[in-house]
C-alpha positions, 0 to 999 in steps of 0.5 A: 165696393165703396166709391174711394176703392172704386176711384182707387180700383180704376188708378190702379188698372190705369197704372198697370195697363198704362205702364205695360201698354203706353198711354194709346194702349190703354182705353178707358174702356180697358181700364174700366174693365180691369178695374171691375166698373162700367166704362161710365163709371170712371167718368163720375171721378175722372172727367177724361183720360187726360185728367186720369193721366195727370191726376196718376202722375200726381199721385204718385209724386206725392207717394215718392216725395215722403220716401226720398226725403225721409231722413234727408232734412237731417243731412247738412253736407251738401254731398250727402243730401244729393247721394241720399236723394239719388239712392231713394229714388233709385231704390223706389223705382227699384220696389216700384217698377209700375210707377218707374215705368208710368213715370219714364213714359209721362215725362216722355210724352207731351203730358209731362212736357209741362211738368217737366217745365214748371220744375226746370224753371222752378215755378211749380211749389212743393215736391221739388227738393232736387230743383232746390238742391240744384239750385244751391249747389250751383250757387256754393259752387258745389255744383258745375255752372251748367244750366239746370236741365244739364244738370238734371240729365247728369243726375237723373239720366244714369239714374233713370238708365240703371233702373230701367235696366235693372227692370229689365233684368239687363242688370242686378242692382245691389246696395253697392252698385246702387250707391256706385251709380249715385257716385258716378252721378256726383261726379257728373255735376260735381266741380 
């Protein structure tokens, strides 16, 4: 095994363990051995569990990025842009139930408390349409007057709730109930 399918053995087993067991669940130890490596072996890419973790969440931040916003720079209505944006991301969580699950548990747990931060307050550069979109639509008056954490829970909590629940198989998600729910969701921000 080459060292790039090593370090892409060991992210992928630390995604599988830490989405089906939680960040506690899933020693390094356990990681190297569902990724077929000595435990020292990941610490040649990763310098400690706290850098897998945020270096996990970054990677597939940049994964999702390219996904939501493809076709999106294209769409002028304001409307038409938040709808697009909703329904890509609720379609990748839907194909990529592994990611969605690391992704709920990073943003509820200290690790991604910082994260979280530096998009709310707009301080982090690249992969935040949404902070941009928010932000102009509060400023056209498209959008209520409520401080951008409301608004991301608004969006996002639906959101987040439908995939989850489609996860689980509390619900099927069709094209149509998908784009009910992100209907649903601008009529939560939208004045």
């Amino acid at each position: 095994m080459t060292k790039p399918e090593r370090r892409d053995e060991i992210v992928r087993a630390a995604l599988e363990l830490i989405a089906e067991h939680g960040f506690h669940g899933a020693p390094m130890a356990l990681i190297a051995e569902r990724a077929g490596v000595g435990a020292g072996t990941i610490y040649r890419y990763f310098e400690n569990k706290d850098v897998l973790i945020n270096e996990l969440y970054r990677g597939l931040e940049e994964r999702i990025y390219p996904v939501i916003t493809e076709g999106y720079v294209e769409l002028k209505a304001f409307r038409g842009r938040f709808l697009h944006l909703g329904t890509a991301l609720l379609r990748y969580f839907i194909k990529n139930p592994l990611d969605f699950r690391y992704l709920e548990q990073f943003h509820n747990s200290p690790y991604g408390v910082a994260f979280r931060r530096e998009k709310l307050l707009g301080e982090r550069e690249g992969c935040d349409v949404y902070h941009e979109l928010f932000k102009e639509g509060v400023a056209q008056q498209v959008l209520k007057d409520v401080p951008l954490p409301l608004l991301f829970a608004l969006s996002f909590g639906p959101l987040l709730a439908a995939a989850r629940d489609h996860i689980l198989g509390f619900i099927e998600l069709d094209d149509a109930l998908i784009a009910r729910t992100i209907e649903a969701c601008w009529d939560a921000v939208k004045r």
